[in-house]
C-alpha positions as CSV (number, residue, x, y, z in Angstrom):
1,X,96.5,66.7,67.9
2,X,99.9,65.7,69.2
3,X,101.1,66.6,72.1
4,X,104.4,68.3,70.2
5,X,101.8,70.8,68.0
6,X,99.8,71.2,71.2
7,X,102.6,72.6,72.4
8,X,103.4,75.2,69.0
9,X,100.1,75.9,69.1
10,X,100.0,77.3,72.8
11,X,103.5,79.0,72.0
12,X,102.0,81.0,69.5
13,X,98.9,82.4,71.3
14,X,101.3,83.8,74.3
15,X,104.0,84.9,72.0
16,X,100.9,86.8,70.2
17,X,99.1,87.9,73.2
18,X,102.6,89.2,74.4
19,X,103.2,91.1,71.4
20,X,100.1,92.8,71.4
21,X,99.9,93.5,75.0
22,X,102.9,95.3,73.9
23,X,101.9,97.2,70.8
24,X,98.9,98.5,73.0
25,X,101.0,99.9,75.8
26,X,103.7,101.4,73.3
27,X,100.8,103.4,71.1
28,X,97.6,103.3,73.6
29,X,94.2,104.6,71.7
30,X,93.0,107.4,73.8
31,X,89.6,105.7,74.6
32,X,92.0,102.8,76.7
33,X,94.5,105.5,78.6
34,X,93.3,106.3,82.4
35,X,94.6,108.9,84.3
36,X,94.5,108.5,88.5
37,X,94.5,111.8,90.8
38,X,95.4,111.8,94.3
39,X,94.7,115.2,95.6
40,X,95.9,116.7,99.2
41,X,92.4,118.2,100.6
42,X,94.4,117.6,104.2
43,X,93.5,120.8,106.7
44,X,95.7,123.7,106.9
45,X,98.8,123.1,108.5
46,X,98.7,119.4,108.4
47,X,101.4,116.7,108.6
48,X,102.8,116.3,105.0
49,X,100.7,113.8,103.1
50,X,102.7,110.8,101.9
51,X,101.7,108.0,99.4
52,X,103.2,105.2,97.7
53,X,101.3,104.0,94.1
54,X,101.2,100.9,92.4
55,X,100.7,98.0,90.2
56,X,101.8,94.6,89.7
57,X,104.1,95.4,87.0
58,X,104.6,99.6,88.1
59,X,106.1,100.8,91.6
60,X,105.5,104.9,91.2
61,X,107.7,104.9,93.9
62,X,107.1,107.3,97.9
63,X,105.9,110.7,96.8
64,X,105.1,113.7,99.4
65,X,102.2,115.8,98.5
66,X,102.2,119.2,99.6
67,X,98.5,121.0,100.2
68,X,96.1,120.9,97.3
69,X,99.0,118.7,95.5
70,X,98.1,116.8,92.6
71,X,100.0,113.4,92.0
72,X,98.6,111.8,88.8
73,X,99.9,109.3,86.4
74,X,98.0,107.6,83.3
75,X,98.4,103.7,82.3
76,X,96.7,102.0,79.5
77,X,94.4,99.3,80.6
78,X,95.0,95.3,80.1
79,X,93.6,93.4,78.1
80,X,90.9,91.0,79.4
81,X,90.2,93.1,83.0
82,X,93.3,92.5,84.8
83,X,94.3,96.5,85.7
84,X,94.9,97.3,89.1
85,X,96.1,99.9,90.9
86,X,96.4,100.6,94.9
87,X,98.0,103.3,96.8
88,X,99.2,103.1,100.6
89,X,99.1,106.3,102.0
90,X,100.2,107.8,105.5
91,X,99.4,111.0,107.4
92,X,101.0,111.6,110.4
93,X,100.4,108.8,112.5
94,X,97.5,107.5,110.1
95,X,97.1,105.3,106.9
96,X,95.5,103.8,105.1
97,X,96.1,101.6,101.4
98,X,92.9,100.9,99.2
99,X,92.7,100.3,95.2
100,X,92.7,103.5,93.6
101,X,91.9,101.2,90.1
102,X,90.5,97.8,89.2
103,X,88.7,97.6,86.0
104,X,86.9,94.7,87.0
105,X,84.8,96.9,89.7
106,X,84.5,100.3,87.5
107,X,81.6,99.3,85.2
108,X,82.0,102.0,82.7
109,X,85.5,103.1,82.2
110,X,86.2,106.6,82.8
111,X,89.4,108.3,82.1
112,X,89.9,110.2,84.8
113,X,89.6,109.0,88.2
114,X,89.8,111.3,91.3
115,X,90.4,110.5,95.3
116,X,90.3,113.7,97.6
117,X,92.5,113.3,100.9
118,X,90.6,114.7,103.8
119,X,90.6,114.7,107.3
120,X,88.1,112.4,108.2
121,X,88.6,109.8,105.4
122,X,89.4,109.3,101.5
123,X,86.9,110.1,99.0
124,X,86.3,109.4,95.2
125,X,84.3,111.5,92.6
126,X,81.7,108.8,90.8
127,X,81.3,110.3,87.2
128,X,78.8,107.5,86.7
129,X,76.2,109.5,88.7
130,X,77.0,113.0,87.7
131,X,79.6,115.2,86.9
132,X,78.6,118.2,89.3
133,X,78.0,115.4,92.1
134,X,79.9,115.4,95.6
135,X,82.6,113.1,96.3
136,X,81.4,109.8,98.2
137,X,83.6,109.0,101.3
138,X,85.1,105.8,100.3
139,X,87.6,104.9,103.0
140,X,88.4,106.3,107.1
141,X,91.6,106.4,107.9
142,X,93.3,103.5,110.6
């Protein structure tokens, strides 16, 4: 092949793979959508929790979290493995960023994912296990 329809040839697959990376994120099946939670389970009278969320291609910008808060957002996942989502968050004079998402580590995909804020460290519900299960600290603060 020449090196001119090599070329054609490799324009096509990313204009393709560009266009349907785009028809997936403008009408995402169900089955692909994932929702994130980031829940406040802070103690009583704590400094305000306050996180910052993102992608590669999505900055959800600083949010404050009141107690027993819910910040959530859903995304459609990309093709091929290549979702990833991390959160930085701070607590008084404490933080701490971690990936709240990656597709490549999940196994089964899930489509909701929960972390619960506490005290002494960030946890995540594993739906793998069981539904009824107790979170599993994840993360201590720094």
């Amino acid at each position: 092949m020449t090196t001119s329809k090599m070329k054609t040839v490799v324009l096509f697959f990313v204009i393709a793979f560009n266009f349907s990376q785009s028809l997936v994120d403008a009408g995402c099946p169900k089955e692909f959508r994932i929702t994130v939670h980031v829940v406040n389970n802070l103690p009583p009278k704590s400094p305000v929790l306050g996180l910052r969320c993102q992608s590669k291609d999505d900055d959800l910008g600083y949010h404050t979290l009141s107690l027993y808060q819910d910040y959530n957002w859903s995304f459609c996942l990309h093709l091929f493995g290549r979702t990833l989502f991390f959160c930085h968050l701070y607590w008084g004079a404490k933080q701490k960023a971690f990936d709240v998402f990656r597709d490549k580590l999940v196994g089964k995909v899930y489509q909701h994912h929960f972390w619960s804020i506490r005290g002494d460290g960030i946890y995540n519900y594993n739906f793998s296990t069981d539904v009824t299960s107790p979170p599993t600290k994840m993360y201590d603060w720094n």
